[in-house]
C-alpha positions in Angstrom: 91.1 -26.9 -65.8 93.4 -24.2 -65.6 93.2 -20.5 -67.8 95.3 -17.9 -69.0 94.4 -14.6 -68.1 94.8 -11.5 -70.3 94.9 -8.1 -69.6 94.8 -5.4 -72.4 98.6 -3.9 -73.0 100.3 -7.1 -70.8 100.8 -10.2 -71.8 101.0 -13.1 -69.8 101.4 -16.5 -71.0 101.8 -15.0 -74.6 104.6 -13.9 -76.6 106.5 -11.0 -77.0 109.3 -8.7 -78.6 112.7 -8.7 -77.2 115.9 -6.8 -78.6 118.7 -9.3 -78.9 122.6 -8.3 -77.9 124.9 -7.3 -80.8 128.1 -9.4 -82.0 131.0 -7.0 -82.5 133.7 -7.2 -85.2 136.6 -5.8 -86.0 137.8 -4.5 -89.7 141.4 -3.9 -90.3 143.6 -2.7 -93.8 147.0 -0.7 -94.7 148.1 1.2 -97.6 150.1 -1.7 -98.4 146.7 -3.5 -99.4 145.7 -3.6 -102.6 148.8 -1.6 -104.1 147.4 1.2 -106.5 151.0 1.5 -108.3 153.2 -1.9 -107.6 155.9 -2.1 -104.6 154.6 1.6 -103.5 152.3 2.0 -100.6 149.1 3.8 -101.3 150.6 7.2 -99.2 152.6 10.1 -100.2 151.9 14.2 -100.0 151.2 16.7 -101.7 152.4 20.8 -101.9 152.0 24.0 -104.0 155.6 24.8 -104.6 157.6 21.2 -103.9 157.6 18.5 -106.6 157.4 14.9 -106.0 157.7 11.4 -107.0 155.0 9.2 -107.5 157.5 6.0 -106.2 158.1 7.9 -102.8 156.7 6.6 -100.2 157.4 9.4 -97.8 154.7 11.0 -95.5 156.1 14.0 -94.0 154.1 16.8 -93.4 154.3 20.7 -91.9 156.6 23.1 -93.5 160.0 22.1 -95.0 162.9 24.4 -95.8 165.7 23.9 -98.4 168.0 25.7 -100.3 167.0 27.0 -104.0 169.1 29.1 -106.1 171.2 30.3 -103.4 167.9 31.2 -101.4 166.0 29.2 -98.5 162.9 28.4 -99.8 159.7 27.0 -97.2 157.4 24.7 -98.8 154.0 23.6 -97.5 153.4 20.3 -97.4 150.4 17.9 -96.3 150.7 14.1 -96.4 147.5 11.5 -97.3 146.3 7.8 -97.0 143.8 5.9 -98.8 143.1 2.4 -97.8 140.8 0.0 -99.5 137.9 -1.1 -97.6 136.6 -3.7 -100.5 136.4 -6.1 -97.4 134.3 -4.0 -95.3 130.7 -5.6 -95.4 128.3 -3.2 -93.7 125.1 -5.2 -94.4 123.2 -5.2 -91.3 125.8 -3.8 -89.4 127.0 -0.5 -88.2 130.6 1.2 -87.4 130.4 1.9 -83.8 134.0 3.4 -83.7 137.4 3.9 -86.2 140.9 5.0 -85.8 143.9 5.1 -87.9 147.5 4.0 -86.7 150.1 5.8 -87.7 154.3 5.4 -87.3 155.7 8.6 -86.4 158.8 8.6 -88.5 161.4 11.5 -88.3 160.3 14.9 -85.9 161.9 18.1 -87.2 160.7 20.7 -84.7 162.1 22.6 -81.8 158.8 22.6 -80.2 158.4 20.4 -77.7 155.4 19.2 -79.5 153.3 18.7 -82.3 149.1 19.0 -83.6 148.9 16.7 -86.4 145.5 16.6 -87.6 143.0 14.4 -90.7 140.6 16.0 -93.1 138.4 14.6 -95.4 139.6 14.6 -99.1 137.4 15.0 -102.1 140.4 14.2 -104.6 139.4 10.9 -106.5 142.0 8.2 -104.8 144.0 7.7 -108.1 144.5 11.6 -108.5 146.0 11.2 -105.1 148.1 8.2 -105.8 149.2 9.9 -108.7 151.8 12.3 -107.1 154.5 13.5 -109.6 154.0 17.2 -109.3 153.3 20.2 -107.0 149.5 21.0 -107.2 148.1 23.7 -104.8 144.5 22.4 -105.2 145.1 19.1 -103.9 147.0 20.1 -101.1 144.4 22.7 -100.4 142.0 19.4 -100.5 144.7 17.7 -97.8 144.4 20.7 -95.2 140.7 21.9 -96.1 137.4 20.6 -95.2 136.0 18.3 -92.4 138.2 17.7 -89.4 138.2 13.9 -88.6 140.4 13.8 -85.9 144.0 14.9 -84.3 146.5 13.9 -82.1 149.7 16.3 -80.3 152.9 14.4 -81.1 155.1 15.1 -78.6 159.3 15.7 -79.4 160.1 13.0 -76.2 158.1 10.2 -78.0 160.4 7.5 -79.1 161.2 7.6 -82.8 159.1 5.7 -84.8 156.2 5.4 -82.4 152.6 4.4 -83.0 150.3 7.3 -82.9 146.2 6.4 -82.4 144.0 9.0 -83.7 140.4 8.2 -82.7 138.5 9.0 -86.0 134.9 11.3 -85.3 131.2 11.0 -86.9 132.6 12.7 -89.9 134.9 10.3 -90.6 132.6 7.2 -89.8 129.8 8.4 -91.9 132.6 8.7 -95.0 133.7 5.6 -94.2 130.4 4.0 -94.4 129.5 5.7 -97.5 133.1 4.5 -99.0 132.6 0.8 -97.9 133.5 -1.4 -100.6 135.9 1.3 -102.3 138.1 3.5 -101.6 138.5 5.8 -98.4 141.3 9.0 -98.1 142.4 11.1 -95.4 144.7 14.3 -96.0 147.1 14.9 -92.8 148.7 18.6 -92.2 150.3 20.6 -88.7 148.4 23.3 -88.3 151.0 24.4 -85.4 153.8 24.4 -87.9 155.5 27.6 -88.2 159.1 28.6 -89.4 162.1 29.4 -87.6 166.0 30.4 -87.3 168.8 27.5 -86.3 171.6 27.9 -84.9 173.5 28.9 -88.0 170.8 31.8 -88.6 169.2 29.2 -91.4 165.3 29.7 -92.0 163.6 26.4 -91.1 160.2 24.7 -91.0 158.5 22.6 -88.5 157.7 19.1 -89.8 157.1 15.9 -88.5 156.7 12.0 -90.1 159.7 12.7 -92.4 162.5 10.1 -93.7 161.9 6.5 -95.0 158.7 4.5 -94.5 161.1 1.2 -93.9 158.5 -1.0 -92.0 156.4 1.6 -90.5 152.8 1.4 -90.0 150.0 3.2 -91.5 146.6 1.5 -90.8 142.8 1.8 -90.4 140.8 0.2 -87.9 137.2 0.2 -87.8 134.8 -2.3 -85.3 131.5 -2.9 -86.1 128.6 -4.3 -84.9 125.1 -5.9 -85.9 122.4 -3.9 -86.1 119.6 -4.8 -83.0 117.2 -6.7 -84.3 113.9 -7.6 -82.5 113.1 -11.5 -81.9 109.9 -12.5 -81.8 109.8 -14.9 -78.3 106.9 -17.5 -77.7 108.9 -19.1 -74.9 107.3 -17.1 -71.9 106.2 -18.7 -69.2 102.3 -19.0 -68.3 100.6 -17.7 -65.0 97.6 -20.2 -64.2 94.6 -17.9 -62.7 91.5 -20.0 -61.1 88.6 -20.2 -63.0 85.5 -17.9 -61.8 84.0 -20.8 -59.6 86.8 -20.9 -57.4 86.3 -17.4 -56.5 82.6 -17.7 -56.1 83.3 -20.4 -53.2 85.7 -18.3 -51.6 83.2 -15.1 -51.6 80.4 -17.6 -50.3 83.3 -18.5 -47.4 83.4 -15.3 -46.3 79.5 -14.1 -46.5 78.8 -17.5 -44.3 81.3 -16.3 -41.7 80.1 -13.1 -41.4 76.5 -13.9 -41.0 77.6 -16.5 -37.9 79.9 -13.0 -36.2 76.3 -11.3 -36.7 74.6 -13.6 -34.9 77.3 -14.0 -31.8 76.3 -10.6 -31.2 72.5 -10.7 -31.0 73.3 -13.4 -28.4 
């Protein structure tokens, strides 16, 4: 008969704790889901001194330049995004990593290239969405707050290129709180400055102007299950002799040595 042997702090022949690996998905939406208004993406921007329409669609952002009265007059302007995430089911998961997708549009700067960077935005979603006026505390909101991420578009970049922006903690823990509502980001280029053209005109440096046609603006987030531990009973069991076994072999060895003794009396 054959015995398992334990030793205090290791099993052997027992079972055990191990971590299992973690399946990783992948969580995708547009402002084209789940329409806020009908027919008009859930995207637009905001300024202090420019009015707007809630039925355009248009993104750009940075500092825009027109004619007023007889006068050039620069407006500031930051753009936004919101993006349902009613489909994203965090329950025994967690978001290991998120980025947003952007189209590039229209680039209106003689710089050779571009910041454009994401904020948080504290603006409830339909507030956003509802963008028929100038409003200098919203599009404080846009450029204000947490930075979540930025990426330099440069003038050479074919237009209407995708643009990644790998999204930080800030945003991931905004988006986790947010999961199964809605989630916002506020764009603005904080390297935007103004200018004088060719024609002695005051300008401002913009990009992601012009229409949206079939451009992209979309959130990606990946996921994964949280580790869990499994409890395993499937080890495999290390037979040890019983005590008998090593009594005969000590006996073995006391019998030789007694004979070695005794060769050397001779």
């Amino acid at each position: 008969m054959k015995k398992t042997l334990i030793l205090s702090g290791v099993l052997l022949g027992l079972s055990g704790f191990v971590t299992s690996s973690a399946a990783e998905y992948t969580f995708s939406t547009t402002t084209s889901d789940f329409m806020i208004d009908a027919g008009v993406r859930n995207q637009g921007y905001w300024s202090p001194t420019r009015g707007n329409s809630d039925s355009n669609q248009g993104v750009i952002a940075g500092l825009y330049a027109e004619t007023e009265a007889g006068k050039r007059v620069v407006h500031s302007i930051a753009n936004f995004f919101t993006f349902n995430l009613s489909g994203l089911n965090l329950a025994g998961k967690q978001i290991t990593s998120a980025r947003i997708e952007l189209t590039t549009l229209a680039y209106g700067s003689p710089d050779s290239s571009e910041i454009f960077q994401l904020h948080d935005v504290s603006t409830p979603y339909l507030t956003l969405n509802n963008n028929n006026s100038a409003n200098a505390g919203i599009y404080g909101d846009l450029v204000g707050g947490d930075v979540y991420g930025s990426v330099e578009i440069f003038k050479t970049a074919a237009a209407n290129s995708l643009q990644t922006i790998q999204l930080n903690a800030n945003a991931i823990e905004d988006i986790a709180l947010n999961a199964g509502g809605w989630f916002s980001v506020g764009g603005s280029v904080p390297t935007a400055e103004t200018y004088y053209n060719g024609n002695g005109l005051l300008c401002g440096e913009y990009i992601m102007a012009g229409a949206v046609g079939s451009s992209v603006q979309r959130l990606v987030i990946t996921t994964e299950d949280l580790e869990q531990q499994v409890f395993r009973t499937d080890f495999q069991q290390v037979p040890v002799p019983e005590v008998q076994h090593y009594a005969m072999i000590l006996g073995a060895g006391l019998v030789g040595l007694d004979i070695l003794r005794r060769k050397r009396k001779v």
